[in-house]
C-alpha angles and dihedrals in degrees: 000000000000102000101201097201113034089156083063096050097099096043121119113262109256111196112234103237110224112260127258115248105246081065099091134144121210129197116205110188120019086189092069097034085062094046092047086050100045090047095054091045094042084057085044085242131164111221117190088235086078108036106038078048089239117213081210100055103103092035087050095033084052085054086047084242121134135161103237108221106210132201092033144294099285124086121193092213113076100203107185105233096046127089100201109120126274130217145057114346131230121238114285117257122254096199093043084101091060098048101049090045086050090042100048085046087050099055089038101241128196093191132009128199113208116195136172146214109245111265106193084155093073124077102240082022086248100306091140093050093043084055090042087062104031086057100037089055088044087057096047085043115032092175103046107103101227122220113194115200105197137173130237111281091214117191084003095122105207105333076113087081093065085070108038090046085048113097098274133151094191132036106192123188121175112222084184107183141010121288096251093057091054096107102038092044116022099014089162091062140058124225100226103033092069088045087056086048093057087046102049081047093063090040093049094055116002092190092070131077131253116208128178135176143191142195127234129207088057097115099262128137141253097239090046087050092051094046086046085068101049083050094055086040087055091048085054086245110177105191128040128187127202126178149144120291104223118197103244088194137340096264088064129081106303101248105235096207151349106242115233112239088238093060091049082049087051097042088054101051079047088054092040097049082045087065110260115154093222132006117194097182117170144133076254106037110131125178102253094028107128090347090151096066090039100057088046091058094044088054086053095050083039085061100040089055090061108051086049093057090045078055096054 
């Protein structure tokens, strides 16, 4: 047996508290959930859908939309919310490039978001191969808007630039959490060095868009959420996205509360009046859920902002 998390094996056992009823997938069209499968497992692909054990796969995989997951299905971090498997890597495909490029242009998409599993293991944490697909895929579907959702690169120096340099429309970084909750959720990572990263990434290349998310029900308070936001705002952060953390097994970090959807409501007019371009703020907001209408509108609000300021 295959045992996903050995580094949780000796945690306490947290009981998954039963979901609230306004926390409900949906799946569309069964017809399409079955051709989007069939496509990523045709090219041998990881998605984060399934992975990350998704609550939106079969809503987003009924769209043909998926979140292709490069340089395997391992990640060398074990953070302890996350359900993506933890170890020893396998080499990195050569031919992934080629596949997520054949595979965006099979499903069609207008816009396509790449993550990764964290590769501390390699020496630039797989900068040159995130570039490698994110270009390779630019060059089979010239009008597909590309999102990459990268790590952190920690104690990478500057291997970051690769991927912000690469042709991309969209450079996503999750914060995930509060500060304070750090050690205890996320101990491979540092706060404020992903907020740095967001913030090199603007600076690097202002015509793209920055885009951050975080979790609730983690046991973080009102006051930290809200200074969260003046950090990413500080960072010039455009998008911000804000949604339910959801248990994936008892072994994993105990989940504090479900969120109601009125304080998510509440959380995005604050985040909007705060100066993000866009909020997407729900109990199922993911960071790449419905990412394609939502770049779309926050090209449109970019625009509009322009012209405004050619008008003063």
């Amino acid at each position: 047996m295959i045992i996903r998390h050995p580094e949780k094996i000796n945690k306490p056992s947290n009981p998954i508290k039963k979901k609230p009823k306004w926390i409900k997938s949906k799946i569309t069209n069964s017809q399409n959930y079955f051709i989007t499968k069939s496509i990523i497992n045709k090219n041998n692909l990881n998605t984060v859908c399934q992975e990350a054990n998704c609550p939106n796969i079969t809503e987003c995989w009924s769209k043909r939309h998926a979140t292709f997951m490069i340089m395997g299905d391992t990640c060398t971090r074990a953070c302890r919310f996350c359900d993506v498997k933890t170890g020893k890597p396998k080499p990195l495909d050569v031919l992934e490039p080629v596949k997520i490029a054949k595979a965006t242009k099979e499903l069609n998409l207008k816009h396509v978001v790449i993550t990764s599993v964290d590769r501390d293991d390699l020496r630039d944490g797989g900068a040159e191969h995130f570039s490698e697909v994110i270009n390779e895929t630019r060059k089979l579907n010239k009008n597909t808007t590309i999102e990459a959702l990268t790590p952190d690169f920690l104690r990478k120096g500057n291997a970051y630039k690769k991927v912000v340099e690469a042709n991309l429309d969209v450079f996503n970084h999750n914060i995930e959490t509060v500060p304070s909750l750090y050690l205890k959720v996320r101990p491979g990572s540092r706060y404020f060095a992903s907020l740095e990263l967001l913030k090199l990434a603007k600076k690097i290349n202002n015509k793209i868009f920055t885009k951050s998310g975080i979790m609730l029900g983690l046991g973080e308070e009102r006051d930290e959420i809200l200074q969260l936001m003046d950090d990413l705002i500080s960072a010039e952060v455009d998008f911000l996205t804000i949604g339910q953390y959801l248990q994936p097994s008892v072994k994993h970090y105990p989940l504090k509360r479900y969120v109601r959807p009125e304080e998510f409501a509440e959380l995005k007019r604050i985040a909007e009046s705060k100066g993000f371009l866009i909020v997407a703020s729900s109990p199922l907001t993911r960071s790449s859920y419905h990412a394609d209408e939502d770049f779309y509108k926050m090209k449109k609000l970019r625009e509009n902002q322009s012209q405004c300021h050619q008008l003063q």
